[in-house]
C-alpha positions in Angstrom: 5.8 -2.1 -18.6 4.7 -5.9 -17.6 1.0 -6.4 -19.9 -0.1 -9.4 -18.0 -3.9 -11.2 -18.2 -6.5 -10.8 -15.3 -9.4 -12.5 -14.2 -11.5 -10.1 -12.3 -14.6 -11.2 -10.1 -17.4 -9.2 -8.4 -19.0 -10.0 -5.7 -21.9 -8.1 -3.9 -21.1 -9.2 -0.1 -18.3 -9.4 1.8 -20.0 -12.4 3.4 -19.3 -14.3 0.2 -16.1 -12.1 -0.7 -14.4 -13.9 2.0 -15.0 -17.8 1.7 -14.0 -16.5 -2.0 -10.5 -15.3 -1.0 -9.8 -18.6 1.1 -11.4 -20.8 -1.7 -8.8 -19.1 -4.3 -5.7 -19.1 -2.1 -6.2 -22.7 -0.6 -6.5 -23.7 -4.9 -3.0 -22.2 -5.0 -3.9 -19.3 -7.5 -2.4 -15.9 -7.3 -4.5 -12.8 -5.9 -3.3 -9.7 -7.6 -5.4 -7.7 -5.2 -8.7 -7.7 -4.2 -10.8 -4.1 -4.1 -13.6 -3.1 -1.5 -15.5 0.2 -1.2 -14.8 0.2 2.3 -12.3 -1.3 4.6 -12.5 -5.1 5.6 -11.3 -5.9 9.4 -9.4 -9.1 8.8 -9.4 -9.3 4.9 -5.6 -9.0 4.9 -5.0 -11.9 6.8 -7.7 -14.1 5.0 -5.4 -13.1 1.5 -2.2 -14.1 3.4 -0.6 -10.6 3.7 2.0 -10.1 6.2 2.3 -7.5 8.8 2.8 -3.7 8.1 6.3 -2.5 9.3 5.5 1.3 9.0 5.2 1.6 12.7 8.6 -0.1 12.9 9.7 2.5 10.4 7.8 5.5 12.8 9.9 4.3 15.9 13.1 4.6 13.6 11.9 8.4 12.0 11.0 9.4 16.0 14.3 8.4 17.1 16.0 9.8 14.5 14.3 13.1 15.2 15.2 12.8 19.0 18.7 12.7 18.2 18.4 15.3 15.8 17.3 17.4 18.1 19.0 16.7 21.0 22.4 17.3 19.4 21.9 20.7 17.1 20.9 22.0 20.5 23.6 20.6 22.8 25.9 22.2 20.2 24.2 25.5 20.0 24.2 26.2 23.5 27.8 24.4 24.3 29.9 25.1 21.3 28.4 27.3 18.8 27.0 29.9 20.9 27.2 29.2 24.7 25.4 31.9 26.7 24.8 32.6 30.6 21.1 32.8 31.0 20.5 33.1 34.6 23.4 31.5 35.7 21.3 28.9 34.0 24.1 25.4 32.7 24.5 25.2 29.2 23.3 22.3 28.8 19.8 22.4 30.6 18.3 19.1 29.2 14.8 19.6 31.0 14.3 22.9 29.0 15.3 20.9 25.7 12.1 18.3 26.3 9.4 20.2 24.4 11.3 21.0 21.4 12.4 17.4 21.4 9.2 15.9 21.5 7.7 18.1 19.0 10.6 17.2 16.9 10.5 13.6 17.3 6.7 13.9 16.5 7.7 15.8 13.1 10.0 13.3 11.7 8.0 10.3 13.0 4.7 11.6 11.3 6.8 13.4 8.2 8.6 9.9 8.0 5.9 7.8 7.9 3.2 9.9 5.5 6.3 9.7 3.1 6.6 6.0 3.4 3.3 5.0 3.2 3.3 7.4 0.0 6.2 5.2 -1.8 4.7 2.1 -0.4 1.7 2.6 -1.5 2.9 3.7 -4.8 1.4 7.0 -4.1 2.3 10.2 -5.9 1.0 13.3 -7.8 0.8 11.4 -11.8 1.0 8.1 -10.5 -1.6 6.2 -12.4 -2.4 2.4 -11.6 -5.0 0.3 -14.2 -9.0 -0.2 -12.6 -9.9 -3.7 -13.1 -13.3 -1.9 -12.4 -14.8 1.3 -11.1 -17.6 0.2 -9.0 -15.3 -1.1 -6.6 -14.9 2.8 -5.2 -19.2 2.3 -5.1 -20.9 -1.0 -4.6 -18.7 -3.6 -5.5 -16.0 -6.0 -3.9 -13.6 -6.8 -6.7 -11.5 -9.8 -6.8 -8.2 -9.7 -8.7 -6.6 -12.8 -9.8 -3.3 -12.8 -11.9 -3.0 -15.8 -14.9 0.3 -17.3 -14.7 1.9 -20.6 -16.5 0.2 -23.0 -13.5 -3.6 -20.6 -13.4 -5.4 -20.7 -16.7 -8.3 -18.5 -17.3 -11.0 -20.9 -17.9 -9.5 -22.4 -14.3 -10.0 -18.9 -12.7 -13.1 -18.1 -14.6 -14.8 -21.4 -13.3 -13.4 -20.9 -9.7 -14.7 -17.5 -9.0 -17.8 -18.4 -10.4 -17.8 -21.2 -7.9 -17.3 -19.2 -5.3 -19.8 -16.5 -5.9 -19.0 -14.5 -8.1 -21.9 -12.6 -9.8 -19.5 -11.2 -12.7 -16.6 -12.5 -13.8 -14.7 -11.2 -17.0 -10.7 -11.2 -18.5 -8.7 -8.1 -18.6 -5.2 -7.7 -20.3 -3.8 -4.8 -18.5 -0.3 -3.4 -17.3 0.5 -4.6 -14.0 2.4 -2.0 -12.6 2.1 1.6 -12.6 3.4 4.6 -14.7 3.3 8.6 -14.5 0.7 10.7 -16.9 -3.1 10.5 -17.5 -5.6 8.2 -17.7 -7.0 7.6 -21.2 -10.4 7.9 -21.3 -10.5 4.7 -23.0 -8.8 1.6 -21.8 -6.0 0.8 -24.4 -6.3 -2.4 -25.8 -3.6 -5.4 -26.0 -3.2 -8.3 -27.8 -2.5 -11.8 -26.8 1.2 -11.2 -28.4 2.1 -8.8 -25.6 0.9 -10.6 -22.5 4.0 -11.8 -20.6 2.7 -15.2 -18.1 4.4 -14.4 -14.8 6.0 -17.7 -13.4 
């Protein structure tokens, strides 16, 4: 796992969380994240993040259901077990249209819950570092990742800048990893930071 050194800010108001986030991105550092207690219409634009795809990756589940379903029963009542209901074809597409759509709901909604999941990095034992806990309360928590061009005394001195009420260095793991949370933070040396370029 990647230890890498983090400058973490706190900020009381989103007012001043978002000037903050233009400040640091238009001074060319990099945001690791940035942590609210609520959601923020428009925050993912002001950090420069693209577009979701996951509704591109619904349409693809949904149609993939549709087919699903379509087929299994056209072969069911035309091959595998062709049966005369009524005098009824065997193929009688209006009476496949509610299982259909029910099905193309499934996988679009099963398909997407399980992409957001991996994503998202979302999973029963999946543990991620908190640069700080009082981002699920009170606190908007800014993120930013020290590479070889963004010292911490550059970061530090920014975020301060740009309102910052709290500003301190963590050297955490940057990714995540299956098990428990310690109940105390582990503790790294300089040694094992790796600068991300």
């Amino acid at each position: 796992m990647d230890v890498r050194k983090f400058v973490v800010g706190l900020f009381d108001d989103e007012k001043v969380l978002f000037p903050a986030v233009k400040q640091v991105r238009k001074a060319g550092f990099r945001i690791h994240d940035v942590y609210t207690p609520f959601p923020i219409h428009g925050l993912d634009k002001v950090m420069g993040l693209r577009e979701t795809s996951l509704h591109t990756a619904g349409f693809i589940y949904g149609i993939t259901g549709t087919t699903i379903a379509l087929s299994f029963m056209s072969w069911v009542f035309t091959s595998d077990w062709p049966l005369n209901i009524g005098g009824k074809p065997h193929l009688p597409l209006p009476a496949f249209v509610p299982v259909t759509f029910e099905f193309t709901v499934l996988c679009a909604a099963v398909g997407m819950v399980l992409t957001f999941c991996y994503l998202c990095q979302l999973a029963p034992g999946v543990k991620k570092h908190h640069f700080d806990a009082r981002a699920t309360d009170d606190k908007f928590v800014m993120v930013i990742e020290c590479t070889s061009e963004t010292t911490e005394a550059e970061a530090t001195a920014l975020l301060n800048a740009a309102g910052a009420h709290e500003v301190h260095t963590q050297i955490a793991e940057a990714g995540w990893w299956f098990g428990t949370y310690d109940k105390e933070q582990k503790l790294y040396d300089e040694s094992q930071v790796k600068v991300a370029h």
